[in-house]
MDTraj code that builds the backbone (N, CA, C; nanometers):
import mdtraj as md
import numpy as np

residues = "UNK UNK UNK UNK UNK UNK UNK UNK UNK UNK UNK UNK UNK UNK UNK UNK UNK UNK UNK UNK UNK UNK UNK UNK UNK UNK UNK UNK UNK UNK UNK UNK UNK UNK UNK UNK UNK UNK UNK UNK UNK UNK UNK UNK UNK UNK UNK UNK UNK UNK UNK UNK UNK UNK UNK UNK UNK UNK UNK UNK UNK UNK UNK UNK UNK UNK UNK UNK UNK UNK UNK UNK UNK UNK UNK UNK UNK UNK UNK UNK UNK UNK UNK UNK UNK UNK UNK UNK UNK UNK UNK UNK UNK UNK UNK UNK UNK UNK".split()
xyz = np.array([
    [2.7845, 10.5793, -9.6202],
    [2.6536, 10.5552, -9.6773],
    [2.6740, 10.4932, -9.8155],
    [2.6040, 10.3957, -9.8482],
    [2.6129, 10.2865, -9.9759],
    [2.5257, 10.3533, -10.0766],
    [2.5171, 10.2716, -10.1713],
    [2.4542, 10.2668, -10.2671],
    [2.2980, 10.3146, -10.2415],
    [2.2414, 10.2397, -10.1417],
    [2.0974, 10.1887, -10.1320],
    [2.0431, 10.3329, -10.0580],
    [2.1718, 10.3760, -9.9574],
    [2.1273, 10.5011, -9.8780],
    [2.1182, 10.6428, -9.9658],
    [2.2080, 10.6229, -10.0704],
    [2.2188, 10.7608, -10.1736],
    [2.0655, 10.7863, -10.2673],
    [2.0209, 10.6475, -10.3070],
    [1.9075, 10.6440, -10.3567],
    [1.7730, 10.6530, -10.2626],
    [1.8136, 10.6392, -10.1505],
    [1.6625, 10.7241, -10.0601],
    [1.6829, 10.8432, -10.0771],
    [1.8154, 10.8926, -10.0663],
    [1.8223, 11.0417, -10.0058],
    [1.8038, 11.1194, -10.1574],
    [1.8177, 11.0473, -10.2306],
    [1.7124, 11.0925, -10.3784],
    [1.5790, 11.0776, -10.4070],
    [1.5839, 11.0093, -10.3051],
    [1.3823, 10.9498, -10.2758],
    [1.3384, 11.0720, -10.2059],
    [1.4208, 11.1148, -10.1427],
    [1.3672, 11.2153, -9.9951],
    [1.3513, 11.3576, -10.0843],
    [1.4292, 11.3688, -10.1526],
    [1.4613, 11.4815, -10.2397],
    [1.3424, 11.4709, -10.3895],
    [1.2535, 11.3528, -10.4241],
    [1.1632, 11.3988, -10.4467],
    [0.9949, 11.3844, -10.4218],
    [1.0465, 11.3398, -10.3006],
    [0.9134, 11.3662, -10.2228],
    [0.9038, 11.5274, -10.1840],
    [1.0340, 11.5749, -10.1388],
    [1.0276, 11.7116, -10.0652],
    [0.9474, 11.7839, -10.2523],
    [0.9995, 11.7256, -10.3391],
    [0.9695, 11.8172, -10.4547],
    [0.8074, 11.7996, -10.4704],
    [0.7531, 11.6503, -10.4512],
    [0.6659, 11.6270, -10.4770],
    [0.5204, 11.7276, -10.3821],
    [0.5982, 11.7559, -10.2515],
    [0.5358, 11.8212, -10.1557],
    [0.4823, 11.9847, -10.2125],
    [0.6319, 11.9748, -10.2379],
    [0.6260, 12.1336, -10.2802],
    [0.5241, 12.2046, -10.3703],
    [0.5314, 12.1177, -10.4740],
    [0.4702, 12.1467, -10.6065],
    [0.3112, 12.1200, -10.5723],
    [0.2823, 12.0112, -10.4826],
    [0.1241, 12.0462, -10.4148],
    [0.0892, 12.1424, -10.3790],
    [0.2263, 12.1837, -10.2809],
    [0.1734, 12.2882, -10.2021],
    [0.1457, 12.4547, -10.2740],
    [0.2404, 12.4550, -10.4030],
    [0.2095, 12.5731, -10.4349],
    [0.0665, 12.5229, -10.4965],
    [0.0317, 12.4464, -10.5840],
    [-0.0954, 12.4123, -10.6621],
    [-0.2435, 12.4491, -10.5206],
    [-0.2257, 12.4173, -10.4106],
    [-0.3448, 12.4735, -10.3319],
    [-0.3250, 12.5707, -10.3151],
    [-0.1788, 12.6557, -10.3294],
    [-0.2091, 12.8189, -10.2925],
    [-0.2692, 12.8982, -10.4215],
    [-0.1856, 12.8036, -10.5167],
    [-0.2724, 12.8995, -10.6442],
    [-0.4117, 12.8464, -10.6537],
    [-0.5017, 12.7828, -10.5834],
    [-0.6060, 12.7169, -10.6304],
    [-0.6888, 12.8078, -10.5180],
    [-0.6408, 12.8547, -10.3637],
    [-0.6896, 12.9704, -10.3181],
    [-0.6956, 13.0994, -10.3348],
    [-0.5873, 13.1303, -10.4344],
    [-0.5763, 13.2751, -10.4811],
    [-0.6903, 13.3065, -10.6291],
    [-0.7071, 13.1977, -10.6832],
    [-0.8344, 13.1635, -10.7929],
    [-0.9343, 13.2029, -10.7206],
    [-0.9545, 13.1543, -10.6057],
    [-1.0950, 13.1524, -10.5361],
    [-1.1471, 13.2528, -10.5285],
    [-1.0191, 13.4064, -10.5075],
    [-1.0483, 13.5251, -10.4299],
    [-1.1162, 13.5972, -10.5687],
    [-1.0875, 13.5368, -10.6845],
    [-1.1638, 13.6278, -10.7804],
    [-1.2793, 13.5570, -10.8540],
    [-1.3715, 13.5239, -10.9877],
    [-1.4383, 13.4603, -11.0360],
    [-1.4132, 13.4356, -11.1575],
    [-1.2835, 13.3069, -11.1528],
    [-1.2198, 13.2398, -11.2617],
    [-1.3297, 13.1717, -11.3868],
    [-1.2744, 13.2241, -11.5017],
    [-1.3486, 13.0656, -11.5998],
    [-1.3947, 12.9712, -11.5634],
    [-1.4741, 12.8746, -11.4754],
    [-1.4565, 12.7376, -11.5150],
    [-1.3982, 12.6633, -11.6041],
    [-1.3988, 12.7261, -11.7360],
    [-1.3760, 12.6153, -11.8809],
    [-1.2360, 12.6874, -11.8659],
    [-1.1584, 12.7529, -11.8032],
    [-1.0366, 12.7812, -11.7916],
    [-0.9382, 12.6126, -11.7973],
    [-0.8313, 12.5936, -11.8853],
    [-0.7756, 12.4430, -11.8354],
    [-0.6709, 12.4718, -11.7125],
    [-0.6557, 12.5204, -11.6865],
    [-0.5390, 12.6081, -11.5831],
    [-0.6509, 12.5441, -11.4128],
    [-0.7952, 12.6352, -11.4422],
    [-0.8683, 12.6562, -11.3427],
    [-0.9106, 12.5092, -11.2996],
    [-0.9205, 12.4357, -11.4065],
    [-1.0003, 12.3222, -11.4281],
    [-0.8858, 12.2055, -11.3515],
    [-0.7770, 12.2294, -11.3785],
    [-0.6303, 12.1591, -11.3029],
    [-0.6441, 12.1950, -11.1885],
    [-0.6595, 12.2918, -11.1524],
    [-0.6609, 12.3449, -11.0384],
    [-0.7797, 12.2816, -10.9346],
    [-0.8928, 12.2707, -10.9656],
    [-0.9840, 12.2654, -10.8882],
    [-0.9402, 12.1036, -10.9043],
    [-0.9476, 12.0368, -11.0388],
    [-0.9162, 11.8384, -11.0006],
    [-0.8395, 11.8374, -10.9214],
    [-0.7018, 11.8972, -10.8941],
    [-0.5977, 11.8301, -10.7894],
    [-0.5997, 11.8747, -10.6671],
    [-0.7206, 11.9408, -10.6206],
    [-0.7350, 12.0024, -10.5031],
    [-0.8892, 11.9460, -10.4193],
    [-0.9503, 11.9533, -10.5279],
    [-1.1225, 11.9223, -10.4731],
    [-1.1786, 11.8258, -10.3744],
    [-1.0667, 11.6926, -10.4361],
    [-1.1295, 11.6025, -10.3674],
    [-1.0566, 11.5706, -10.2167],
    [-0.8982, 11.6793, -10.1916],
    [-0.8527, 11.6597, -10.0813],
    [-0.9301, 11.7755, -10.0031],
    [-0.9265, 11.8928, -10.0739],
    [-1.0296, 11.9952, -9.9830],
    [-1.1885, 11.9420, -9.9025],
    [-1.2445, 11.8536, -10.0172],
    [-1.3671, 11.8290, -9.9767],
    [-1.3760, 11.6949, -9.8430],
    [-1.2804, 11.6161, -9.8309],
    [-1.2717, 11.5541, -9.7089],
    [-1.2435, 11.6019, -9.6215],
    [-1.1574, 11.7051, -9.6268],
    [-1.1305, 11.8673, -9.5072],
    [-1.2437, 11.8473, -9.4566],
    [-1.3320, 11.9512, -9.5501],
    [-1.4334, 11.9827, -9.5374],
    [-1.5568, 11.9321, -9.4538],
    [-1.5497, 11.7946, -9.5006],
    [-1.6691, 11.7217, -9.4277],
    [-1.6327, 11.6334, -9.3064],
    [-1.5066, 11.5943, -9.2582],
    [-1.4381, 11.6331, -9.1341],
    [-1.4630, 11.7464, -9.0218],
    [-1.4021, 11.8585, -9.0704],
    [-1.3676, 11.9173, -9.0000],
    [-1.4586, 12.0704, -9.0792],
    [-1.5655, 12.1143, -9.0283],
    [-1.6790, 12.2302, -9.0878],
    [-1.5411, 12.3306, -9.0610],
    [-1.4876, 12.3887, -9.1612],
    [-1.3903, 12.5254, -9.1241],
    [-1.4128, 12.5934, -9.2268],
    [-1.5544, 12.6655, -9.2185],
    [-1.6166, 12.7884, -9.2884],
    [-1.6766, 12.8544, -9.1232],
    [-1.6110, 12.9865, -9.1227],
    [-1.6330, 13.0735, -9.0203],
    [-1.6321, 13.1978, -9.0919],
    [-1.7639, 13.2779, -9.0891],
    [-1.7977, 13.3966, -9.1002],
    [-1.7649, 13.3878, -9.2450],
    [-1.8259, 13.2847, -9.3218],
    [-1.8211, 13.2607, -9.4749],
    [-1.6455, 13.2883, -9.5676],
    [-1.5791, 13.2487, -9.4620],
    [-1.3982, 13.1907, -9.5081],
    [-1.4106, 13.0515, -9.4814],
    [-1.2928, 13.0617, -9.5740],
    [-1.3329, 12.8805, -9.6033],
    [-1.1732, 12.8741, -9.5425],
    [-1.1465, 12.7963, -9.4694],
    [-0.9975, 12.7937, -9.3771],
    [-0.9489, 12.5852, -9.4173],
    [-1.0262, 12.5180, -9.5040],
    [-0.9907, 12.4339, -9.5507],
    [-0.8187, 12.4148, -9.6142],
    [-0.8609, 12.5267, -9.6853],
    [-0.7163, 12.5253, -9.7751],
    [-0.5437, 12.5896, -9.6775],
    [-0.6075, 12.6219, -9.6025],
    [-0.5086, 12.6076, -9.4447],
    [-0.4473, 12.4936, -9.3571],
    [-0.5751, 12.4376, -9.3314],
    [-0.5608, 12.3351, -9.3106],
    [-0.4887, 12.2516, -9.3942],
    [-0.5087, 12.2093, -9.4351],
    [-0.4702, 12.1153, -9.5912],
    [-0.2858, 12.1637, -9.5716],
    [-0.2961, 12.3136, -9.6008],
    [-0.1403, 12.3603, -9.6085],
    [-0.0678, 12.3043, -9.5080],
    [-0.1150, 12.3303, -9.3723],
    [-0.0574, 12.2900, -9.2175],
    [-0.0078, 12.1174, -9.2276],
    [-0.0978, 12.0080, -9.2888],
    [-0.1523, 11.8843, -9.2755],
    [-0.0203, 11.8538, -9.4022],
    [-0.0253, 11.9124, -9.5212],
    [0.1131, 11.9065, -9.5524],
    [0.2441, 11.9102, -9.4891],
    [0.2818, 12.0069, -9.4696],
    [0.3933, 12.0485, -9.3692],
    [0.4305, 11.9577, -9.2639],
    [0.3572, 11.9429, -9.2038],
    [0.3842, 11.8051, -9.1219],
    [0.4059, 11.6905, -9.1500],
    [0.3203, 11.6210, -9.2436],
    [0.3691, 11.5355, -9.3380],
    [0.4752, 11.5038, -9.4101],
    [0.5076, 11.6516, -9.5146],
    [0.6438, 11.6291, -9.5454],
    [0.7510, 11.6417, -9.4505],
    [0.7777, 11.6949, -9.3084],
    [0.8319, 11.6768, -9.2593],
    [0.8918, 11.5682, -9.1852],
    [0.7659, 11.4955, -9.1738],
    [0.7860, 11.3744, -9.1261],
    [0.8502, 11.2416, -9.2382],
    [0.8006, 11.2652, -9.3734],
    [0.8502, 11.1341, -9.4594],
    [0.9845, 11.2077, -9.5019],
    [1.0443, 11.3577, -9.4788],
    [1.1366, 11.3526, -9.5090],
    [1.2503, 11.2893, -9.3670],
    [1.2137, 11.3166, -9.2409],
    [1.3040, 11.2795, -9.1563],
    [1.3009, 11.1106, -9.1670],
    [1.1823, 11.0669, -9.1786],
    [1.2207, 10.9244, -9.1428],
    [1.2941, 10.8524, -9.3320],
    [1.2968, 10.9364, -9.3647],
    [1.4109, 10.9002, -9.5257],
    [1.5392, 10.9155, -9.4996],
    [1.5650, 11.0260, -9.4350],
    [1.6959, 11.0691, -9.3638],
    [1.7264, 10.9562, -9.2668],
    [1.6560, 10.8947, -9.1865],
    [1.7047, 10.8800, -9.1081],
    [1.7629, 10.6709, -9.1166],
    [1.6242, 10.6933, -9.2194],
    [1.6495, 10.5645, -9.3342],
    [1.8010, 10.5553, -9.3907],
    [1.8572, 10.6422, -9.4853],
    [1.9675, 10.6415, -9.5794],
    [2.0432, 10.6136, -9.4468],
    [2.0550, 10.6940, -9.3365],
    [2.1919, 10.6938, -9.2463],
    [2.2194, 10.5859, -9.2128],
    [2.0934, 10.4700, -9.1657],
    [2.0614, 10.3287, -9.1340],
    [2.1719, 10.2498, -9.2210],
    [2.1412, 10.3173, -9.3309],
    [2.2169, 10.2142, -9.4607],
    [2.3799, 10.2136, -9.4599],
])
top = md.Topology()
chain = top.add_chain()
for i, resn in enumerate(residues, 1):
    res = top.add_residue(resn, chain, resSeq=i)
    for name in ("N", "CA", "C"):
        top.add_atom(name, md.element.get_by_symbol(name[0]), res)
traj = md.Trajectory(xyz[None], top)
């Protein structure tokens, strides 16, 4: 593997990071939910911008409020996971190409 393949597989390595760090930001942005955060919180306020506008296309997609749970932020988690799984294999499978 060359040059060109070492630098995907550093690509791959921060997408997987890039994944990650979403993914905890919607879990902490559901664990906010369970109590009644600040708004003017800047923590809360991060929280709800980097989440809102992917939750709210969930949302109006796919109605996943059952028995007043909101199963969006599940979704979303699942819809990750797959995702990063997928841009990490086809990176992998990229570098080996090289």
């Amino acid at each position: 593997m060359g040059l060109l393949g070492e630098l995907i597989l550093i690509l791959r390595d921060l997408a997987q990071l890039a994944f990650n760090i979403y993914i905890f930001i919607v879990v902490a942005r559901t664990l906010i939910s369970w109590v009644n955060p600040d708004p003017s919180n800047s923590i809360v306020r991060f929280l709800h911008s980097a989440t809102d506008p992917v939750l709210y296309r969930i949302r109006r997609v796919i109605p996943a409020q059952f028995g007043g749970f909101d199963f969006s932020p599940i979704i979303l988690l699942l819809g990750l996971s797959i995702l990063e799984r997928i841009v990490v294999r086809l990176l992998e499978t990229l570098a080996r190409g090289l």
